[in-house]
N, CA, C and O atoms as a Tinker XYZ file with bonds, in Angstrom:
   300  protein
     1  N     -8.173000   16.253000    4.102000    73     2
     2  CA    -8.068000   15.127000    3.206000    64     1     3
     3  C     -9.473000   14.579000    2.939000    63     2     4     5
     4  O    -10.293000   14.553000    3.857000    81     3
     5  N     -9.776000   14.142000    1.719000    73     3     6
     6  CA   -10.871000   13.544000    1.433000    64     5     7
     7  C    -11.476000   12.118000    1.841000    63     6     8     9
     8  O    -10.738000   11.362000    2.474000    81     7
     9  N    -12.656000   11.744000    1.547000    73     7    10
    10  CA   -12.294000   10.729000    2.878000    64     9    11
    11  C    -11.963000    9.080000    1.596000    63    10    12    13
    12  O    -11.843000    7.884000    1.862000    81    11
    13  N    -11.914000    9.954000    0.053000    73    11    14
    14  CA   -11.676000    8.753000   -1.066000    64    13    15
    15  C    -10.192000    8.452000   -0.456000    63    14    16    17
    16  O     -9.695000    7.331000   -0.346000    81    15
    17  N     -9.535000    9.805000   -0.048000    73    15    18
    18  CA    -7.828000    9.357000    0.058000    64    17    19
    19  C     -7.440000    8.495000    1.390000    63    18    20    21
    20  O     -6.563000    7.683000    1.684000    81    19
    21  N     -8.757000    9.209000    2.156000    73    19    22
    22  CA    -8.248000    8.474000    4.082000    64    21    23
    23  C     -8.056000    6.830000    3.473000    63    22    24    25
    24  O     -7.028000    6.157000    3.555000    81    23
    25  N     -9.398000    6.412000    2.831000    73    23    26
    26  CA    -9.740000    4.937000    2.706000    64    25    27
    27  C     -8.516000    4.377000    1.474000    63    26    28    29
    28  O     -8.379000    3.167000    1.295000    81    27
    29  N     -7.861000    5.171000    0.852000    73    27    30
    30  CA    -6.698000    4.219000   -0.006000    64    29    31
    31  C     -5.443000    4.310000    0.981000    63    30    32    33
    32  O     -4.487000    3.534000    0.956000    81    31
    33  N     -5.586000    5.256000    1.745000    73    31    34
    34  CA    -4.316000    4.917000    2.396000    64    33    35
    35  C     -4.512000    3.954000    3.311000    63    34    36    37
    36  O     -3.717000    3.016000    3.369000    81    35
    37  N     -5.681000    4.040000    4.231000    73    35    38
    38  CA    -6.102000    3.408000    4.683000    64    37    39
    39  C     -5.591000    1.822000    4.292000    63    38    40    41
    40  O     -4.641000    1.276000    4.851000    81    39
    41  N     -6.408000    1.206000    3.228000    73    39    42
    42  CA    -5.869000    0.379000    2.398000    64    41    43
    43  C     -4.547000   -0.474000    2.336000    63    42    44    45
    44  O     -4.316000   -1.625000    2.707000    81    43
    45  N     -3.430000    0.877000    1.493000    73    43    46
    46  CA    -2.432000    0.704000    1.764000    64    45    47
    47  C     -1.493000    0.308000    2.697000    63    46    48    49
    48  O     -0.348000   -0.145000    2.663000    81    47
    49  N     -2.598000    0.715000    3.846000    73    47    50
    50  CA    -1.514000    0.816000    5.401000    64    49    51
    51  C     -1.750000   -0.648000    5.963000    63    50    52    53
    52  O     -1.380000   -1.116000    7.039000    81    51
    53  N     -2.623000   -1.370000    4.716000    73    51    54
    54  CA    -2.470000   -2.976000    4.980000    64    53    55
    55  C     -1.634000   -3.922000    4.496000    63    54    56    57
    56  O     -1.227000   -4.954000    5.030000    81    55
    57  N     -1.360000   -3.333000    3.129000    73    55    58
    58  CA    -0.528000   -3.841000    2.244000    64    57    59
    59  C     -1.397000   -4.644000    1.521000    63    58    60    61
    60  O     -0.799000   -5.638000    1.110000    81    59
    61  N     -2.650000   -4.615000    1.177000    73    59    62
    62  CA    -3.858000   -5.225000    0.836000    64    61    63
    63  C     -4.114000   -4.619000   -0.562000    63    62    64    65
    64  O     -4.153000   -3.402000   -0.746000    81    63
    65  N     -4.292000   -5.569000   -1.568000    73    63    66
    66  CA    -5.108000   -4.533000   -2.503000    64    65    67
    67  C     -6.665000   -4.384000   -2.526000    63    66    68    69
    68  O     -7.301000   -4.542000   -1.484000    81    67
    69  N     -7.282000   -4.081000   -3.708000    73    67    70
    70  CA    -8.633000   -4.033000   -3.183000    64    69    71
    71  C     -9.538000   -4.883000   -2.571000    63    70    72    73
    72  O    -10.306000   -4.876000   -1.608000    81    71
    73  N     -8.926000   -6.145000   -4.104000    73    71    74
    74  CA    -9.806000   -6.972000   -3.660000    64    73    75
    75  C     -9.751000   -7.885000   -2.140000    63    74    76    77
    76  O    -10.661000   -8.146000   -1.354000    81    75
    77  N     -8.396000   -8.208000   -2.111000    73    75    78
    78  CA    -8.169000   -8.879000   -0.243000    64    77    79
    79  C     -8.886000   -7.633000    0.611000    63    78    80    81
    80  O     -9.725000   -8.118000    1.370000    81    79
    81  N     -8.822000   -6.320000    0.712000    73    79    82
    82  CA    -9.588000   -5.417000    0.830000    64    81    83
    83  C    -11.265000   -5.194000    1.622000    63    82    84    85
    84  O    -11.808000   -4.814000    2.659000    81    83
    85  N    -11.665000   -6.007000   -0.384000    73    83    86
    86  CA   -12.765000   -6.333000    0.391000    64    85    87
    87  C    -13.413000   -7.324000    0.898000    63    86    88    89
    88  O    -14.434000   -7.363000    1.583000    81    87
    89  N    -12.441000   -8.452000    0.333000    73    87    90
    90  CA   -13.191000   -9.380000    0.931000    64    89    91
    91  C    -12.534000   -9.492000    2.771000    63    90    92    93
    92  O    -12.937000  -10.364000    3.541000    81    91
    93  N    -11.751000   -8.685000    3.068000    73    91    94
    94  CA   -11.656000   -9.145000    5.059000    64    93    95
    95  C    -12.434000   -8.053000    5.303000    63    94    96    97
    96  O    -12.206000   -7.647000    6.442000    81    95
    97  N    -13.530000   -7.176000    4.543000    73    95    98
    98  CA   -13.824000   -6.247000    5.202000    64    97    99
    99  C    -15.846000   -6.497000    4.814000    63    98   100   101
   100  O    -16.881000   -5.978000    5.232000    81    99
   101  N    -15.499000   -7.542000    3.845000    73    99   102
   102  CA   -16.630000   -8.278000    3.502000    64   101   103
   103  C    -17.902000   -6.990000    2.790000    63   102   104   105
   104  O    -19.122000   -6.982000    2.952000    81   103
   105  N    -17.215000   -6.221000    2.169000    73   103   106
   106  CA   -17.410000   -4.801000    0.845000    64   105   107
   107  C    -17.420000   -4.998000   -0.427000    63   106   108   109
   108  O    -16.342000   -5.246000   -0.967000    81   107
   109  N    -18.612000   -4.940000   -1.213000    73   107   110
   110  CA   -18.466000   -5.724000   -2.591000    64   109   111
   111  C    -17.145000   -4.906000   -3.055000    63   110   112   113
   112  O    -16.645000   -4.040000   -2.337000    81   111
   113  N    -16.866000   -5.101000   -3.742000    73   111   114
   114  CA   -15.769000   -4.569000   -4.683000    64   113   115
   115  C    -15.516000   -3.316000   -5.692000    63   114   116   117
   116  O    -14.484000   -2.732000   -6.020000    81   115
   117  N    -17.069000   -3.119000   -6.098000    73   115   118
   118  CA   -17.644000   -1.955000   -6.660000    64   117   119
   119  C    -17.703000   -0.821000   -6.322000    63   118   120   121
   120  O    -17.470000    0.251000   -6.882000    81   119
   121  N    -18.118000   -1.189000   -5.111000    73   119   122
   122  CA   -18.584000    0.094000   -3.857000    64   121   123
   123  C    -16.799000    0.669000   -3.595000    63   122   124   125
   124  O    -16.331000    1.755000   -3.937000    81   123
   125  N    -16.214000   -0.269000   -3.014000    73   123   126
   126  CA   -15.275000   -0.133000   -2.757000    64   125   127
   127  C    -14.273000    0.765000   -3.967000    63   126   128   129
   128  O    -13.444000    1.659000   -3.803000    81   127
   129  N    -14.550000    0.384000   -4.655000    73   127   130
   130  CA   -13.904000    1.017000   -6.043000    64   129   131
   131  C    -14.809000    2.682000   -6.257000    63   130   132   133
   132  O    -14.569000    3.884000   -6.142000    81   131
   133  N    -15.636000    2.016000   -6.529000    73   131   134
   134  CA   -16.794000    4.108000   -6.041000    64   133   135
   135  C    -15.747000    4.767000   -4.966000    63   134   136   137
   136  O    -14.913000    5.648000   -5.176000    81   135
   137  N    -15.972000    4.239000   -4.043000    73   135   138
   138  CA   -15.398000    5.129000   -2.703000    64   137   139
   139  C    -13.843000    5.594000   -3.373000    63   138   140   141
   140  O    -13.385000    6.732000   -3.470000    81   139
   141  N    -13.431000    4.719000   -3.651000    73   139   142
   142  CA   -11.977000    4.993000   -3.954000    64   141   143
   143  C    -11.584000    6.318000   -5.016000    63   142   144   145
   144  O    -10.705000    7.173000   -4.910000    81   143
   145  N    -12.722000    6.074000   -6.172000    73   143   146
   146  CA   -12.633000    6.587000   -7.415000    64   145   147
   147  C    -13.664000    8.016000   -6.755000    63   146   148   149
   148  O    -13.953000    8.569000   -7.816000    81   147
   149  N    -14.180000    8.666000   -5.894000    73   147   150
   150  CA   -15.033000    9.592000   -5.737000    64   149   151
   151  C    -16.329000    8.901000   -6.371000    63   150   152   153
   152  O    -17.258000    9.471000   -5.799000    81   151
   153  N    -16.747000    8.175000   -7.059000    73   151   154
   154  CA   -18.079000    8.201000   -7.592000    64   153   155
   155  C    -19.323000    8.344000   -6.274000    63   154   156   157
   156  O    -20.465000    8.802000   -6.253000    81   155
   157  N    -18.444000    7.707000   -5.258000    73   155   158
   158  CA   -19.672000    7.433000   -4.040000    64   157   159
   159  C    -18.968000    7.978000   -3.209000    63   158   160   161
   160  O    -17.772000    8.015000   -3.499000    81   159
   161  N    -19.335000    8.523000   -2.059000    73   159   162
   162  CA   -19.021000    8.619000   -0.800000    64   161   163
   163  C    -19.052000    8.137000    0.297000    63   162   164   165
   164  O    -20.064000    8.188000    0.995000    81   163
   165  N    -17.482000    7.334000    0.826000    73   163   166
   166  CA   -17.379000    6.848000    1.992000    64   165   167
   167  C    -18.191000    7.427000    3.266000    63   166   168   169
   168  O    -17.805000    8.546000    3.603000    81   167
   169  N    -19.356000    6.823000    4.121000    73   167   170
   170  CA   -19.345000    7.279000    5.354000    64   169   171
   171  C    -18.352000    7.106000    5.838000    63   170   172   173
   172  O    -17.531000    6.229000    5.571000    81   171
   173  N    -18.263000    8.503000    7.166000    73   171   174
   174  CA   -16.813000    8.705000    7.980000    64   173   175
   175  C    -16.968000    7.741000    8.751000    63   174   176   177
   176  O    -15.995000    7.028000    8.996000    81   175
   177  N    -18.209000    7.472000    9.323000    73   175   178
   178  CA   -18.608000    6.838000   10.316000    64   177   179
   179  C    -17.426000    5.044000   10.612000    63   178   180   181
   180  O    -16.804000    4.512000   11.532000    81   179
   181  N    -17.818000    4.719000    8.810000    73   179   182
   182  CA   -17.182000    3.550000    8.502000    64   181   183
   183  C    -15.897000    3.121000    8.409000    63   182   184   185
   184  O    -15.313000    2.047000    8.555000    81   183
   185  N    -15.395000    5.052000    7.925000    73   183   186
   186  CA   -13.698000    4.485000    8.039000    64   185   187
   187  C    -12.983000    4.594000    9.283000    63   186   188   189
   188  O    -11.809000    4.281000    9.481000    81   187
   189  N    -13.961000    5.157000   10.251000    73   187   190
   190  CA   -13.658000    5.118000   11.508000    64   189   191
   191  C    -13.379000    3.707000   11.878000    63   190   192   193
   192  O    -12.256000    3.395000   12.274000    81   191
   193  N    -14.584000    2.614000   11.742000    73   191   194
   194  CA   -14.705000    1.637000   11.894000    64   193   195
   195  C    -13.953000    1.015000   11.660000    63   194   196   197
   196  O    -13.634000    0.264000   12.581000    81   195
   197  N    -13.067000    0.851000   10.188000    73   195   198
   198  CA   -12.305000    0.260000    9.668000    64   197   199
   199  C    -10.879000    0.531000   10.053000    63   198   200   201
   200  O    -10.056000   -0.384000   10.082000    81   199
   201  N    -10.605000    1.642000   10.318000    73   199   202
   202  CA    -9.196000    1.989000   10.790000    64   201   203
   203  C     -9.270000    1.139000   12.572000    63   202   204   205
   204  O     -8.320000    0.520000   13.053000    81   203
   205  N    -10.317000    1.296000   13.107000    73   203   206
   206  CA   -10.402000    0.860000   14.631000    64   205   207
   207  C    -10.065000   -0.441000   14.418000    63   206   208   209
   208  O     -9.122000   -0.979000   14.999000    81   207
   209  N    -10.899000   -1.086000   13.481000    73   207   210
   210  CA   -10.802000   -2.806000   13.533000    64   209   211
   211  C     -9.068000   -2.949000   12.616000    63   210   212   213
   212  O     -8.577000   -4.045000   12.886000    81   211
   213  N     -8.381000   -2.320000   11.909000    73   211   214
   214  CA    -7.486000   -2.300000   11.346000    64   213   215
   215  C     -6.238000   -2.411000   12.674000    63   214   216   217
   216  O     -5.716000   -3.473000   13.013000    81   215
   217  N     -5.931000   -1.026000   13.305000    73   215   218
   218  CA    -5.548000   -1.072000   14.279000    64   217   219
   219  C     -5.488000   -1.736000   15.785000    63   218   220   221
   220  O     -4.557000   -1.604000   16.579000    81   219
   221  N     -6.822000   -2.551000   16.011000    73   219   222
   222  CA    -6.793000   -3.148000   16.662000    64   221   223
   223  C     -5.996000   -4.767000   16.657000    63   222   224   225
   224  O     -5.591000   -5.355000   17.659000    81   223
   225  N     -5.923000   -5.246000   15.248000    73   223   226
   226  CA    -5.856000   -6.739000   14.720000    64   225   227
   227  C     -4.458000   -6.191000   14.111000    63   226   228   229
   228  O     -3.928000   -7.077000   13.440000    81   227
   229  N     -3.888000   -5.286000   14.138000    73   227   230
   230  CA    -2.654000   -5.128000   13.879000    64   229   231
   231  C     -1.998000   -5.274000   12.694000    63   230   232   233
   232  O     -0.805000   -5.578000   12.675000    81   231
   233  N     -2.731000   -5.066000   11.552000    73   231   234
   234  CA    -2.704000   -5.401000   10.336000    64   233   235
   235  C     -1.621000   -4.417000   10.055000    63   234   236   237
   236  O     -0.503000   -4.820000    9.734000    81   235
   237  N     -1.924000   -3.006000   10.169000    73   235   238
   238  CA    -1.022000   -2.012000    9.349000    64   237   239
   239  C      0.774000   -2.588000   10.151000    63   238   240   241
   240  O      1.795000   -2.675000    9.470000    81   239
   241  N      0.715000   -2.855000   11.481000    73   239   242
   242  CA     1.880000   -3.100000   11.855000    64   241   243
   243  C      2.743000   -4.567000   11.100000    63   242   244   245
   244  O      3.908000   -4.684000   10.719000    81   243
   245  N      1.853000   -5.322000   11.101000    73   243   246
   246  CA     2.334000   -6.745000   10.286000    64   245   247
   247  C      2.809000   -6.082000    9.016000    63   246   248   249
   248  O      4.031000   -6.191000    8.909000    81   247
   249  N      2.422000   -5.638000    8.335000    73   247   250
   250  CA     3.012000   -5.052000    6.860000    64   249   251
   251  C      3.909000   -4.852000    7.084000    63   250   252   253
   252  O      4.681000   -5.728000    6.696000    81   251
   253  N      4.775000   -3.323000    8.042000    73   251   254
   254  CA     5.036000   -2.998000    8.245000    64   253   255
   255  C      6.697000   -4.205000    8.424000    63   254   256   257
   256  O      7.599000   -4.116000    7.592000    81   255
   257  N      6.772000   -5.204000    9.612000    73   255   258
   258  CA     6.972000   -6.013000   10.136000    64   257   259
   259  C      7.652000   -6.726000    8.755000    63   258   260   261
   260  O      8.866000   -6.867000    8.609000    81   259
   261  N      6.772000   -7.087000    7.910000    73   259   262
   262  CA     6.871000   -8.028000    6.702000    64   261   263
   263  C      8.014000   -7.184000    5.556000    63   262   264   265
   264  O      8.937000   -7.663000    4.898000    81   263
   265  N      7.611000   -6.048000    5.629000    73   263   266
   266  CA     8.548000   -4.917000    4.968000    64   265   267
   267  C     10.002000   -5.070000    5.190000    63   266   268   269
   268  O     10.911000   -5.007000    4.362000    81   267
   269  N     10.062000   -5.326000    6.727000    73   267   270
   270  CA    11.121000   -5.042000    7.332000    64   269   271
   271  C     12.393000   -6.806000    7.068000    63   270   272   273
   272  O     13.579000   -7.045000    6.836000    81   271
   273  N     11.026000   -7.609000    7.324000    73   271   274
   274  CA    11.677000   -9.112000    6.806000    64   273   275
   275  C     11.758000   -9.169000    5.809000    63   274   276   277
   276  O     12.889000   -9.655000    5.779000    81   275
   277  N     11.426000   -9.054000    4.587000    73   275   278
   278  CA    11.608000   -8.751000    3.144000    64   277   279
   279  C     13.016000   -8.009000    3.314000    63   278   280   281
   280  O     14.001000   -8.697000    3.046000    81   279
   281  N     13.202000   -6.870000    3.671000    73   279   282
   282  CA    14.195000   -6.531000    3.361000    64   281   283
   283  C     15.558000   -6.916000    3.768000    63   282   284   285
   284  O     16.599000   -6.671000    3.158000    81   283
   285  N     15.402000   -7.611000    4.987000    73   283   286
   286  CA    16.849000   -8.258000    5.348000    64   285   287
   287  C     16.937000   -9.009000    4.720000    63   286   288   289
   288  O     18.122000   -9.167000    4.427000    81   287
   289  N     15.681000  -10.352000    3.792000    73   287   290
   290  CA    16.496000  -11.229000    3.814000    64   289   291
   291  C     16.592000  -11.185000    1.838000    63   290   292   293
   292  O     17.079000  -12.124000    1.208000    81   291
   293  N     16.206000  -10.320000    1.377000    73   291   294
   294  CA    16.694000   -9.362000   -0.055000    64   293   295
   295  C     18.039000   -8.912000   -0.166000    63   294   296   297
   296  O     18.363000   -8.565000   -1.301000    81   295
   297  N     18.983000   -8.821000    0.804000    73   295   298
   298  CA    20.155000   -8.088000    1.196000    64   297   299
   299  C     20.688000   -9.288000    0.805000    63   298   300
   300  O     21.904000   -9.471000    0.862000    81   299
C-alpha cells in the first residue's frame, strides 16, 4: 500500500476530515492534501508517528464507539 492510502485511511480511522485532521495533528492543510493527493510524499517515519499517537489517545476506537451509539439510537 502506498503510504498516500496508509495516511487516508489512517484519517478515516478517526472519523476526522482533513481539516480537524490537521489541525489535532497541527499539519498545514496543503501538505496534508499533497500527501493525500500523491503530489508529495508522506515520510513513513511520520505516519508511524501518527498512527502511535492515534492509537494511543484512542481516537480510531471512539469513532468506532460513536458509530455504534449513532446507530442504536437511529433505530
Amino acid at each position: 500500500m502506498e503510504a498516500r492510502e496508509e495516511l487516508r485511511k489512517l484519517r478515516e480511522s478517526t472519523g476526522m476530515n482533513r481539516k480537524e485532521f490537521c489541525e489535532y495533528f497541527e499539519i498545514p492543510y496543503m501538505t496534508e492534501t499533497d500527501w493525500e493527493l500523491g503530489n508529495r510524499r508522506v515520510p513513513q517515519y511520520l505516519l508511524r508517528l501518527m498512527e502511535y499517537k492515534i492509537q494511543t489517545e484512542k481516537l480510531s476506537d471512539k469513532r468506532i464507539e460513536d458509530d455504534k451509539e449513532n446507530d442504536v439510537t437511529n433505530r
